[in-house]
C-alpha positions in Angstrom: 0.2 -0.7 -15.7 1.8 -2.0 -18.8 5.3 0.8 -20.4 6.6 -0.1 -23.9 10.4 -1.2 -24.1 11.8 2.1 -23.8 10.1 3.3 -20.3 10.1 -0.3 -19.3 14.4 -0.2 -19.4 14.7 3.2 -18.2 12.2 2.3 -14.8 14.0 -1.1 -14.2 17.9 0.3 -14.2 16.0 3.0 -11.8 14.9 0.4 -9.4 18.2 -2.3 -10.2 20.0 1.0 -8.9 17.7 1.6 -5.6 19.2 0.6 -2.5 15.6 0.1 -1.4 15.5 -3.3 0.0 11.8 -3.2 -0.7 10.6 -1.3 -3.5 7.0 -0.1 -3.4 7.1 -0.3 -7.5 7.2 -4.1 -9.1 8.2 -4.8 -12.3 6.7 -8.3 -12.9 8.0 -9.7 -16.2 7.4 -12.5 -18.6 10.4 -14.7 -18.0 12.8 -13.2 -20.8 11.7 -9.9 -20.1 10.0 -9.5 -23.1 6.5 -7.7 -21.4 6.5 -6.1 -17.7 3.7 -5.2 -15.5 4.2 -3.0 -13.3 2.6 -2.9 -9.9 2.1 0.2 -7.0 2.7 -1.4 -4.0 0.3 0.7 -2.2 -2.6 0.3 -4.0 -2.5 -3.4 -4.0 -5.7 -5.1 -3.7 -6.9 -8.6 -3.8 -8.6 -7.5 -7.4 -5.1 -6.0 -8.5 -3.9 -9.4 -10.4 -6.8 -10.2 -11.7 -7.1 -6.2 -13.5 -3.9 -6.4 -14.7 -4.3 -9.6 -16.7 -8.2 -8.3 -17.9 -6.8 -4.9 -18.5 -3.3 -5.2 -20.0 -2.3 -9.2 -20.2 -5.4 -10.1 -22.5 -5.7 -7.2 -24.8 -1.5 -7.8 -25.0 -2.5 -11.2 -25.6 -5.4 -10.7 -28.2 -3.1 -8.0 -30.5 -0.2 -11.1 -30.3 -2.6 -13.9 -31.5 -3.7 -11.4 -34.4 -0.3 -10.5 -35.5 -0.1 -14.5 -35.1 -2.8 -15.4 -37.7 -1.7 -12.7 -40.3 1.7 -13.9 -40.4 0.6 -17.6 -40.8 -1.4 -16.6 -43.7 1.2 -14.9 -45.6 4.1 -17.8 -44.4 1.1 -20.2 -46.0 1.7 -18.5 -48.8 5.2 -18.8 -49.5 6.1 -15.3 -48.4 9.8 -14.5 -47.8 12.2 -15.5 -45.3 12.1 -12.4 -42.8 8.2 -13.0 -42.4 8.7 -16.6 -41.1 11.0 -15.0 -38.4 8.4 -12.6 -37.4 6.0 -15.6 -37.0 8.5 -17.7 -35.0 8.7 -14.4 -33.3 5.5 -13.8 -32.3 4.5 -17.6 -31.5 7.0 -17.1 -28.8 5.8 -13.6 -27.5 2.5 -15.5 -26.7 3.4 -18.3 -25.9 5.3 -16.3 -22.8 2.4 -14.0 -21.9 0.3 -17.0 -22.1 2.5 -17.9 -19.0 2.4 -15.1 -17.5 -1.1 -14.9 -17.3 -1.5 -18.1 -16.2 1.3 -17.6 -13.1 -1.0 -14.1 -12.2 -4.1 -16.0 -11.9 -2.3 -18.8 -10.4 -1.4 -16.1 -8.0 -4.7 -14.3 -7.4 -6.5 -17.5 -6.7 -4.4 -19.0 -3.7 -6.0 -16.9 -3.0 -3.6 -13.6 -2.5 -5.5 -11.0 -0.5 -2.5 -8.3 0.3 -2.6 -7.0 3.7 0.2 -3.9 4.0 0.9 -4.2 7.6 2.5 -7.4 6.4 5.6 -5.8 4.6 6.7 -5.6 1.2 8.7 -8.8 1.3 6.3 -11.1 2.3 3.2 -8.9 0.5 5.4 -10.0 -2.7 6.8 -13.0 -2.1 4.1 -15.4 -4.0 5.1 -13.3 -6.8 8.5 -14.4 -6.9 8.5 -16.3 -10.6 7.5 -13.3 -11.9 10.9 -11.0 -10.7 13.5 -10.7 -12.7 15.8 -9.1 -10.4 18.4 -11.4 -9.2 18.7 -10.4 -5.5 15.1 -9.2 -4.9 14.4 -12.8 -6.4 16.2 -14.8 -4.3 15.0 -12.8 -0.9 11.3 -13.4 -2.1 11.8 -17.3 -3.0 13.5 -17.8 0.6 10.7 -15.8 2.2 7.5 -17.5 0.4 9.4 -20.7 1.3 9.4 -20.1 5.4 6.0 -18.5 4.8 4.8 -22.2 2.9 6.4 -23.5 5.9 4.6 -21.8 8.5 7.3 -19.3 9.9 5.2 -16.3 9.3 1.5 -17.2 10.4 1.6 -14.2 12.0 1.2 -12.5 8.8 -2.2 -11.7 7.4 -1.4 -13.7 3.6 -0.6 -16.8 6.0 -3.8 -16.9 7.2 -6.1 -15.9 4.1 -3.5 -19.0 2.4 -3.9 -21.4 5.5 -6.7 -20.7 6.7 -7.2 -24.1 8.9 -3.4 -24.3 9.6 -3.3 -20.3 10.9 -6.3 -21.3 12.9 -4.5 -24.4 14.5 -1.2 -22.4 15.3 -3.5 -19.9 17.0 -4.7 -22.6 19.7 -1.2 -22.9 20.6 0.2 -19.7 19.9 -1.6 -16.8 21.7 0.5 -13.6 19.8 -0.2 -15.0 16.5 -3.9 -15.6 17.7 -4.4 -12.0 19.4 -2.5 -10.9 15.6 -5.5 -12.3 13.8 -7.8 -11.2 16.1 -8.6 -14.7 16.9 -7.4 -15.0 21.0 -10.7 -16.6 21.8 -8.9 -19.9 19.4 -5.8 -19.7 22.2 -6.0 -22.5 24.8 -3.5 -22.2 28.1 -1.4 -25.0 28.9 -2.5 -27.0 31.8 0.4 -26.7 33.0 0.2 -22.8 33.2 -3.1 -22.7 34.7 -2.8 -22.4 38.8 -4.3 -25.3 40.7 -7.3 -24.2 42.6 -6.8 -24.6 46.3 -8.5 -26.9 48.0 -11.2 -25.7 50.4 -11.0 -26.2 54.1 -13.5 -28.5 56.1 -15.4 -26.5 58.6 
């Protein structure tokens, strides 16, 4: 859900203050701030991205580009000072959402299908661009890199990310296999398996 300025400062000293090292509500932000969506942790969904930028992001977006093309209009025709500000303004407001948008799609098409069991941490951690939090930031960059790396295929965003390389870790790796439901992948060592004994002549 989308808060104007004044809730949007009031809820992000409230969770700057938490000493929650994983906060179940997400303030994801345009990069100066300027526009925050803010996400439930617990009703997350693989549709959740995509509704925010249809429901909130885009109409944002639309009112922006309006407020856009009346303001070119009137600088067109030589109107004062303050109303070329507001343009410059406003180019730069969209401009911003416009990259927001496109880093929540980017997102939702990896594709990012949220699985709770996997923790807040990693559940978040493709979001990281879009945190504006300076510690929560860093945590999620470090973790999205060891998850890109494959140090978490265990998790359930590893494997709808990676499929083929989840798969592949699960031949070797029989807990993250029997964690994705996938033991029948796992393939003993030879050098585990007992050597049959060899039958006695009669």
């Amino acid at each position: 859900m989308a808060f104007d300025s004044s809730t949007r400062n009031k809820l992000q000293k409230l969770v700057a203050s938490c000493r929650r090292k994983a906060p179940i509500y997400w303030p994801l932000s345009t990069e100066p701030g300027s526009y925050t969506l803010w996400i439930y942790y617990h009703r997350l969904t693989d549709q959740t991205l995509f509704k925010g930028v249809m429901d909130y992001v885009n109409p944002k977006l639309q009112a922006v580009a309006q407020d856009v093309e009346k303001l070119r209009e009137l600088v067109l025709q030589g109107s004062a000072v303050q109303q070329r500000d507001a343009l410059e303004k406003f180019q730069k407001l969209q401009q911003e959402l416009t990259d927001f948008r496109d880093e929540l799609l980017r997102v939702a098409q990896l594709p990012y299908q949220p699985n709770l069991n996997d923790g807040v941490l990693i559940t978040a951690s493709p979001l990281y661009k879009l945190f504006h939090l300076p510690k929560w930031r860093k945590d999620l960059e470090e973790c999205w890199k060891k998850l890109e790396a494959g140090e978490y295929d265990w998790a359930h965003l590893a494997y709808s990310i990676w499929p083929d390389r989840v798969r592949k870790t699960c031949k070797t790796d029989r807990s993250i296999a029997i964690a994705h439901g996938l033991e029948e992948l796992y393939q003993e060592p030879e050098s585990s398996k007992k050597p049959r004994k060899a039958k006695k002549k009669v």
